[in-house]
C-alpha positions as CSV (number, residue, x, y, z in Angstrom):
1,X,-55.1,17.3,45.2
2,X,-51.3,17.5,45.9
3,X,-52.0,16.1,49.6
4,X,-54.6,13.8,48.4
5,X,-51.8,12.5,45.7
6,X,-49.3,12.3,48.6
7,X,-51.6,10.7,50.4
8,X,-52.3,8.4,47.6
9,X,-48.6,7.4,47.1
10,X,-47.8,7.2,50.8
11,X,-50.7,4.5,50.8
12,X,-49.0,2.9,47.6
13,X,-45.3,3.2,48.9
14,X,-46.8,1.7,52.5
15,X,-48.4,-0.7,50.7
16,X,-45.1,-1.6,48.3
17,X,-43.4,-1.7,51.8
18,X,-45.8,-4.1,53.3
19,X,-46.1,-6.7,50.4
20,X,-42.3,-7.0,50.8
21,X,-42.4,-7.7,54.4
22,X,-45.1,-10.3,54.0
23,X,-43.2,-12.0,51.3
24,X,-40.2,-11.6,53.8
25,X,-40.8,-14.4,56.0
26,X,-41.7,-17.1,53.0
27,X,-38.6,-16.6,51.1
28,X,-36.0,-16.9,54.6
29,X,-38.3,-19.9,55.6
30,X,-37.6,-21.2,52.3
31,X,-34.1,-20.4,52.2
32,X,-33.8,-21.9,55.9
33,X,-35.2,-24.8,55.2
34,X,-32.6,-25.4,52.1
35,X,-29.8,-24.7,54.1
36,X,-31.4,-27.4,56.8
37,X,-31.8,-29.9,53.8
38,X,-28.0,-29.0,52.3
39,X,-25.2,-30.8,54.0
40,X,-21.6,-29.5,54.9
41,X,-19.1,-32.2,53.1
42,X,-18.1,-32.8,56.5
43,X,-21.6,-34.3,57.1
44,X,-21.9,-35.9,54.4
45,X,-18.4,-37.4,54.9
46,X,-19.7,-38.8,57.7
47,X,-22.9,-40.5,57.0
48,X,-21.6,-41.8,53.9
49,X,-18.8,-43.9,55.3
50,X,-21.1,-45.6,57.5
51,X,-22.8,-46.7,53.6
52,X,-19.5,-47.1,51.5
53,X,-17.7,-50.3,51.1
54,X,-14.4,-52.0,50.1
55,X,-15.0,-54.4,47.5
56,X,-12.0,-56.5,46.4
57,X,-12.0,-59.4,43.9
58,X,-9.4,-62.3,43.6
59,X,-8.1,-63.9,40.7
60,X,-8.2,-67.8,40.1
61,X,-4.8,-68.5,42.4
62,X,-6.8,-66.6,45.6
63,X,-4.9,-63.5,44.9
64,X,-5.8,-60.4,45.4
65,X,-7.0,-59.0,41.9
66,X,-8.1,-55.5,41.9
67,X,-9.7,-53.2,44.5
68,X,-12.9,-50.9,44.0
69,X,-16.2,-48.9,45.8
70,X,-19.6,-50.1,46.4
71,X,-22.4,-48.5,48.8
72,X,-25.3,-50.1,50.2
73,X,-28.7,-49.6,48.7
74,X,-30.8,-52.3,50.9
75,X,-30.1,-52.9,54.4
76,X,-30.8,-56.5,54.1
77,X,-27.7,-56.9,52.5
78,X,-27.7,-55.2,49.0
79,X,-24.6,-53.0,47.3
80,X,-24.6,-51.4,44.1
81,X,-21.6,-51.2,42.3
82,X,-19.7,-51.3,39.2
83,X,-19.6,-54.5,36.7
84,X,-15.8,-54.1,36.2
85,X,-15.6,-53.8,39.7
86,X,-16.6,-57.2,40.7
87,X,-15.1,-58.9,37.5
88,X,-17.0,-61.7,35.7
89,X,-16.7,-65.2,37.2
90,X,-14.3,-63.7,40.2
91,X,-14.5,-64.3,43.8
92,X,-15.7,-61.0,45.4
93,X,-15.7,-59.7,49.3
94,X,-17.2,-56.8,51.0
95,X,-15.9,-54.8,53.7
96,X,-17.8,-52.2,55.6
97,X,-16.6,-49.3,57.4
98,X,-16.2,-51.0,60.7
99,X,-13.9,-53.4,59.1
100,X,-16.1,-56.4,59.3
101,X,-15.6,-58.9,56.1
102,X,-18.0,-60.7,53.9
103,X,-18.1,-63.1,51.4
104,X,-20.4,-62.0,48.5
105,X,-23.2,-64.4,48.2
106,X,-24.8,-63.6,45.1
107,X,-24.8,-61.4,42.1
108,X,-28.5,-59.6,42.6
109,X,-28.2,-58.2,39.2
110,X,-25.9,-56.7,36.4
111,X,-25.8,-55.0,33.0
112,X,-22.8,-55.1,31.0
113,X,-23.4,-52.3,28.5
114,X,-24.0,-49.8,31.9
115,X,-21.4,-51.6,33.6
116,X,-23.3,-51.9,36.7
117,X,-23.4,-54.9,39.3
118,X,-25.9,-55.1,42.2
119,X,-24.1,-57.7,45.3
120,X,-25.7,-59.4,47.9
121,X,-24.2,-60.0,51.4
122,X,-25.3,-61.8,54.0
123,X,-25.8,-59.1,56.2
124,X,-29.1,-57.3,58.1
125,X,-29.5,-53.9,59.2
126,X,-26.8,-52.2,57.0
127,X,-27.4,-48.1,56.5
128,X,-28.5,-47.7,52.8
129,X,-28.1,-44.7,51.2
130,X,-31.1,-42.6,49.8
131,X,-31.3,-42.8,45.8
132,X,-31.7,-39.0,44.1
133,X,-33.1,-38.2,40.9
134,X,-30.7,-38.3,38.4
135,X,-33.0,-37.1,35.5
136,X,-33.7,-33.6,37.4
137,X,-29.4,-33.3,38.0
138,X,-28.3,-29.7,36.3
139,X,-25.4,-28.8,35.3
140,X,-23.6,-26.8,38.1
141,X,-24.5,-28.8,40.7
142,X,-21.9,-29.4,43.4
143,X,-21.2,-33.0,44.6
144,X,-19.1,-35.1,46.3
145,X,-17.8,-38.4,45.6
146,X,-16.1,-41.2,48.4
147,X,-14.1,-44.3,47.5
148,X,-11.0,-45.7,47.9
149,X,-8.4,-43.8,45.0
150,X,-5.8,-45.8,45.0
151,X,-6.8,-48.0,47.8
152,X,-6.8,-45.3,50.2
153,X,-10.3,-46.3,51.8
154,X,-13.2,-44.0,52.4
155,X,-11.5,-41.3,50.9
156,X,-13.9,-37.7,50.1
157,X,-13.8,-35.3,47.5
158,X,-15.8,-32.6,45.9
159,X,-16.4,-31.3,42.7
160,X,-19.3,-29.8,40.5
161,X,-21.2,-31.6,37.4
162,X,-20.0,-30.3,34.5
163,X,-22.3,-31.7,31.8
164,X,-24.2,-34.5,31.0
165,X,-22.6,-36.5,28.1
166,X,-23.8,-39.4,25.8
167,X,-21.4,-42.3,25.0
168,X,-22.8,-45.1,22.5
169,X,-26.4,-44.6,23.5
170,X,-25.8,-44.2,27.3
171,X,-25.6,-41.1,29.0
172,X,-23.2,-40.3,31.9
173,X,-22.7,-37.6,33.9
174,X,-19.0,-35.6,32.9
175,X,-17.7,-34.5,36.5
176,X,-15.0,-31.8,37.5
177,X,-13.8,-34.4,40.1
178,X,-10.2,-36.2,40.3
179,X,-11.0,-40.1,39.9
180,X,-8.2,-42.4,40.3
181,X,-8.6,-46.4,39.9
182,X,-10.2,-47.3,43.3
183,X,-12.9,-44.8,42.6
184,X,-14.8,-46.8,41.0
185,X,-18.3,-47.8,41.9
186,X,-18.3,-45.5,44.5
187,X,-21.5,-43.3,45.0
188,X,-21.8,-39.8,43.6
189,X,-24.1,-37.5,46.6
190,X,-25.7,-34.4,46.3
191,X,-25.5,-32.0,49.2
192,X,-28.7,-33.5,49.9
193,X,-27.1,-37.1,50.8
194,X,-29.0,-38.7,47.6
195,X,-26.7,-40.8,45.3
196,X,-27.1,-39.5,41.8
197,X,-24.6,-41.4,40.5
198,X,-22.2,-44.3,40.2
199,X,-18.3,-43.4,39.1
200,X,-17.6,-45.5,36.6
201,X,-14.6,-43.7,34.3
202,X,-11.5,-41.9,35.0
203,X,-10.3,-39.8,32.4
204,X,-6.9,-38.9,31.2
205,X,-7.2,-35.6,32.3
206,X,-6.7,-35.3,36.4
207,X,-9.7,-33.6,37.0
208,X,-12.2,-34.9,34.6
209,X,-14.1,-38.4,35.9
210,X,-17.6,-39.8,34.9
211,X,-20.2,-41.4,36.5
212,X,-23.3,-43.5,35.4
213,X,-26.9,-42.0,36.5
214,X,-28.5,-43.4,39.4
215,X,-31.9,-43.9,37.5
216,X,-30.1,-46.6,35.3
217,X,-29.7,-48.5,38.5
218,X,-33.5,-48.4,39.2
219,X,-34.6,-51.4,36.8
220,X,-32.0,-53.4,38.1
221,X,-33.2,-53.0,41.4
222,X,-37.1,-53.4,40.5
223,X,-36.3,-56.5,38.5
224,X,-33.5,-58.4,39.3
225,X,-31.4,-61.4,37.6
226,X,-29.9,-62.5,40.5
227,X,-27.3,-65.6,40.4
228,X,-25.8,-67.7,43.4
229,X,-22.0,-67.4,43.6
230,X,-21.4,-70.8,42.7
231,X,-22.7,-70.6,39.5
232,X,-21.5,-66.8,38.7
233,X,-18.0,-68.6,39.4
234,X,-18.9,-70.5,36.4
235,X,-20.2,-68.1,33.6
236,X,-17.5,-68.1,30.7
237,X,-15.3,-70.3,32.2
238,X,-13.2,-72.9,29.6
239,X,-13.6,-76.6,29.4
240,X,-10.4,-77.5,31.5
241,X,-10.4,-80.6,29.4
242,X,-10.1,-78.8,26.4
243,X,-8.6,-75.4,27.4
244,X,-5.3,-74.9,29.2
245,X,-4.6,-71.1,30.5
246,X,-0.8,-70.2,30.9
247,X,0.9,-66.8,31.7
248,X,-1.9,-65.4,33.7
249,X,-4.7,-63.2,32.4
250,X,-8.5,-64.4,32.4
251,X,-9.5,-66.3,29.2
252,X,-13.3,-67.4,28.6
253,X,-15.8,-67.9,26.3
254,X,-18.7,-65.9,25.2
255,X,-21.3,-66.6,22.2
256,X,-18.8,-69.2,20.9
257,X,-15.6,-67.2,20.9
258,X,-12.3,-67.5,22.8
259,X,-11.8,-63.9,24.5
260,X,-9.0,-62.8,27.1
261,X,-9.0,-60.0,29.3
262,X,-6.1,-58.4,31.0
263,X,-2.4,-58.6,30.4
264,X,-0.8,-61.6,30.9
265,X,2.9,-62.3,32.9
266,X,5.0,-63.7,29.9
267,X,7.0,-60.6,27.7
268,X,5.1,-57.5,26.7
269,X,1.5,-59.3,29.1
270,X,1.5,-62.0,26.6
271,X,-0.8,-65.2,27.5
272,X,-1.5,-68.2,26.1
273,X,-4.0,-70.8,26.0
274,X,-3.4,-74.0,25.0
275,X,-6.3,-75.8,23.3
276,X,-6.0,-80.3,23.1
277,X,-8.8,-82.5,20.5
278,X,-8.1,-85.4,20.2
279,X,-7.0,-86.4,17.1
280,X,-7.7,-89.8,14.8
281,X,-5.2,-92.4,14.8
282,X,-4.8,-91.5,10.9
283,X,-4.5,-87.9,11.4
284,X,-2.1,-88.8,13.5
285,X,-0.2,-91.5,11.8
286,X,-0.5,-87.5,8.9
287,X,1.2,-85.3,11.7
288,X,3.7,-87.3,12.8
289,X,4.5,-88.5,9.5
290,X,5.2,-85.2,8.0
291,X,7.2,-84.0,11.1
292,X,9.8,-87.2,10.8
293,X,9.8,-85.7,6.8
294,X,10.3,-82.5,7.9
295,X,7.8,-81.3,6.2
296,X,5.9,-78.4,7.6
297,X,3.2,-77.9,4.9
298,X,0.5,-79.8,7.3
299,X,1.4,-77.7,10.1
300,X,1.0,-74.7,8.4
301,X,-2.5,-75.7,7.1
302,X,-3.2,-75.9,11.0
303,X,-1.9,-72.5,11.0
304,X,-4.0,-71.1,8.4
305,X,-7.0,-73.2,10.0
306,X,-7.1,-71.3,13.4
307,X,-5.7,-68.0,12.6
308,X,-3.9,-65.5,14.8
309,X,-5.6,-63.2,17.2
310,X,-3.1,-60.5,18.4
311,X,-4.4,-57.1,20.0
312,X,-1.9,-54.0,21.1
313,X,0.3,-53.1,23.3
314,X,0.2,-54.4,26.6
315,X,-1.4,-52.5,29.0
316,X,-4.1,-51.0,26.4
317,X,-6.9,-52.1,25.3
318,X,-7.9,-52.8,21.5
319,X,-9.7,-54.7,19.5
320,X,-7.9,-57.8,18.2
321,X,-7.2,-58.5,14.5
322,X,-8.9,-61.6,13.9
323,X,-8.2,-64.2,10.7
324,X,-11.3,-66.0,10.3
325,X,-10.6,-69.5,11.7
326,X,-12.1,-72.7,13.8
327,X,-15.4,-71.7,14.5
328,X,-14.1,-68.1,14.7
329,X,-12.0,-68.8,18.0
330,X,-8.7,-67.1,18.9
331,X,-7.0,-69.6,16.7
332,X,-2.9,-71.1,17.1
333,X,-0.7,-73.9,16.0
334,X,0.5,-76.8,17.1
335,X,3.4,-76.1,20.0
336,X,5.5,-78.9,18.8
337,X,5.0,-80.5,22.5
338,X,2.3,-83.1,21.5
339,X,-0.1,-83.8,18.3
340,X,-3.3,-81.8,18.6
341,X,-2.6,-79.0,21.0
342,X,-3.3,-75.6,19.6
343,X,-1.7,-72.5,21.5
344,X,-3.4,-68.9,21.2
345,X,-2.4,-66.0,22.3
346,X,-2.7,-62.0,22.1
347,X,-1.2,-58.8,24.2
348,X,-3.7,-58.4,26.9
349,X,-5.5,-55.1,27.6
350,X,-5.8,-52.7,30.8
């Protein structure tokens, strides 16, 4: 019994034994062909840069206006990036890695509320960049990032996810990566090589960064609002016969109100924009009456009519005070300079 019970676990043991070594072979294939899929960041650095690009937009004077990341999602010509990135109504220009320069032809498509921009350039046979799955992302992951921090182009850097967070209804994905202004739009790789995000935020913090999910990008691609240059130039843009921009900043008009983005140069990034009606011989005949009176009672009905919009410190941004006025506009008074021109201002934001 004692032999045939030896015999018996000898056979069980041998068994054990053998089961392992079959199983052997499966799980190191496995693991082998993981660590084939995985990338060094030095790889990744490398095929990446071939995708990433340099996109810079100008202001209105043909000056250079800010500089951020893009990558290529197409090779006929497609980059995703972010909608802050490209500005509204701005000029915008590509470069790729091997330094060549284009003109952006078309906004493909955009979302404000995701802040992403899709560009087209005219341009065939550009290395696109496979999109991941940003819905399957953990928490944990490792991941790399490349942009241009700072404008230092086609710069790397690595990191882990940290979390996925939800900001007024979107989600983003919170990152234990340095971003720095430059960053932006820049693609977010597993060590795969699949984009799984877009950065999008830099945090006060220096290693704490955000990025949008590469699945919100998706629907942009599969249906696309796409708009020539020519017109994009146009979207917002003031009636220069009724609207006159001074001290810099970007002024424009959306779902009938006066808005301004950016500081401007006068003190403290204060702008102005000047705003001319033509008034009616009598009205006239009223304004100029009451300034050779020196009385200012009209004028300050004209004050009262259009309001103040202020917002805070330069350099920030915040939500501007408004005093309900002419049609809800940033409202102003008259400068003094001529009958019926109205000046508004505000502190522009970051």
């Amino acid at each position: 019994m004692r032999l045939l019970a030896a015999a018996s676990l000898g056979l069980v043991l041998t068994s054990g034994v053998s089961a392992a070594e079959k199983a052997s072979p499966s799980k190191k294939s496995k693991a082998a062909s993981a660590a084939t899929a995985e990338k060094g960041v030095e790889a990744l650095a490398e095929i990446a840069r071939r995708s990433v690009v340099v996109i810079t937009h100008f202001g209105r004077d043909g000056r250079e206006d800010g500089v951020g990341a893009g990558f290529v999602v197409a090779s006929n010509g497609l980059i995703a990036t972010s909608l802050h990135v490209i500005g509204e109504a701005r000029p915008v220009q590509a470069q790729l890695a091997d330094g060549k320069r284009y003109e952006v032809t078309e906004v493909h498509a955009w979302d404000r509320q995701l802040d992403l921009a899709v560009i087209r350039v005219d341009a065939a046979g550009l290395p696109a960049l496979p999109l991941g799955d940003s819905d399957a992302l953990r928490q944990g992951t490792p991941v790399v990032a490349m942009g241009n921090p700072l404008g230092l182009e086609h710069s790397i850097v690595q990191g882990v996810v940290s979390a996925k967070r939800e900001f007024d209804g979107v989600e983003m994905i919170q990152l234990a990566i340095p971003v720095e202004p430059g960053n932006s739009g820049g693609p977010l790789l597993d060590l795969q090589g699949r984009v799984q995000g877009i950065i999008t935020l830099k945090a006060m913090s220096a290693n704490l960064g955000f990025a949008m999910p590469i699945n919100a990008l998706k629907p942009l691609l599969q249906r696309p609002n796409p708009v020539p240059m020519n017109r994009w130039l146009t979207l917002g843009a003031l009636n220069p016969r009724e609207w006159s921009p001074l001290l810099g900043a970007r002024w424009s008009k959306k779902a009938g109100r006066i808005q301004v983005d950016g500081p401007g140069s006068g003190f403290g990034g204060r702008s102005l924009c000047l705003w001319r009606k033509d008034l009616s011989a009598g009205r006239m005949e009223q304004v100029e009456g009451a300034r050779r009176k020196g009385k200012n009672s009209l004028l300050r009905q004209w004050r009262i009519g259009h309001g103040i919009r202020r917002g805070g410190a330069a350099g920030r941004k915040s939500r501007p005070r408004e005093i309900p006025g002419h049609q809800g506009d940033v409202q102003g008074f008259p400068t003094g300079h001529e009958p019926g021109v109205v000046a508004s201002d505000r502190f522009g934001g970051a």
